[in-house]
C-alpha positions in Angstrom: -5.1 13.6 -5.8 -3.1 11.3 -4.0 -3.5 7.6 -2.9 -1.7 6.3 -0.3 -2.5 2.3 -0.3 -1.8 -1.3 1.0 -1.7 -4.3 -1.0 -2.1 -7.9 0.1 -0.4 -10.9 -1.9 -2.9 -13.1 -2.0 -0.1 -15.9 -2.8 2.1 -14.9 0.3 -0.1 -12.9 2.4 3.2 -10.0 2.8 1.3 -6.4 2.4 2.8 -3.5 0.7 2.6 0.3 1.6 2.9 2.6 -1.1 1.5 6.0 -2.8 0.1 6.4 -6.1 -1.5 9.0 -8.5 -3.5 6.4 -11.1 -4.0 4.1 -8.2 -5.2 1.5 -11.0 -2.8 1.6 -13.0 -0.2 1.4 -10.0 -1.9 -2.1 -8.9 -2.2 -3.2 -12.6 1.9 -2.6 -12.9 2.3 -4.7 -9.3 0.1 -7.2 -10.7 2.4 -7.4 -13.8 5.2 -7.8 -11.7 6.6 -4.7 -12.9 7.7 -4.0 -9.8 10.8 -5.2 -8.3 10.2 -5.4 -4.6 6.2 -6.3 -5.2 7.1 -9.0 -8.1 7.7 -12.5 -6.5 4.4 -12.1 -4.6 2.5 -11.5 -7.4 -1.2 -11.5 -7.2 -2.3 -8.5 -5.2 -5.6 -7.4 -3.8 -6.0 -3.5 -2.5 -7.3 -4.0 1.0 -6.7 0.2 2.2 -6.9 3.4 0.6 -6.2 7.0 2.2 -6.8 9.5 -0.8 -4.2 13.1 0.0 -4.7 16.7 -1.7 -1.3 16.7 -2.2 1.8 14.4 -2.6 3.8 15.7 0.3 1.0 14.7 2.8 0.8 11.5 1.4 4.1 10.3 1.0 4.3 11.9 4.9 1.8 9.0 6.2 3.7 6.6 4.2 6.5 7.0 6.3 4.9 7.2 8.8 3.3 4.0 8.7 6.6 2.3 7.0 9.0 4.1 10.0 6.6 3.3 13.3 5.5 -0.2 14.2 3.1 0.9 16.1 0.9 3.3 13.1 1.1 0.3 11.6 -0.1 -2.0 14.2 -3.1 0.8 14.6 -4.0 1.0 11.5 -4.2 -3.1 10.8 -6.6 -3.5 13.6 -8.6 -0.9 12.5 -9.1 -2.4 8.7 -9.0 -6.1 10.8 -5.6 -7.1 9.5 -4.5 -8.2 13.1 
């Protein structure tokens, strides 16, 4: 199973759309700021999940949500980002 998942800094309040397998280990390695884009707005707090059968679908809605403002601007007033 898949994970596709937005982060919040809580230090800069940026969010960060990505997709995981061991979601807890992928927020552990943004929290270490093993990341490169994720690391100068380290602390992060998982505020969305979507969990996907397989990877294709998921890395689909991450696209998706990364290509169209206005997924995006649907799916933050639904989790009450906006």
């Amino acid at each position: 199973m898949y994970c596709l998942y937005i982060i919040r800094s809580i230090k800069s309040d940026r969010i960060y759309i990505g997709v995981a397998k061991d979601l807890r280990a992928r927020i552990l390695s943004h929290n270490n700021r093993e990341n490169f884009a994720t690391k100068p707005y380290a602390p992060w707090k998982l505020i969305y999940c979507e969990a996907y059968l397989n990877k294709k679908l998921a890395f689909e809605r991450e696209k998706q949500l990364k290509r169209h403002a206005k997924a995006l601007t649907i799916l933050k007033k639904r989790i009450g980002l906006e």
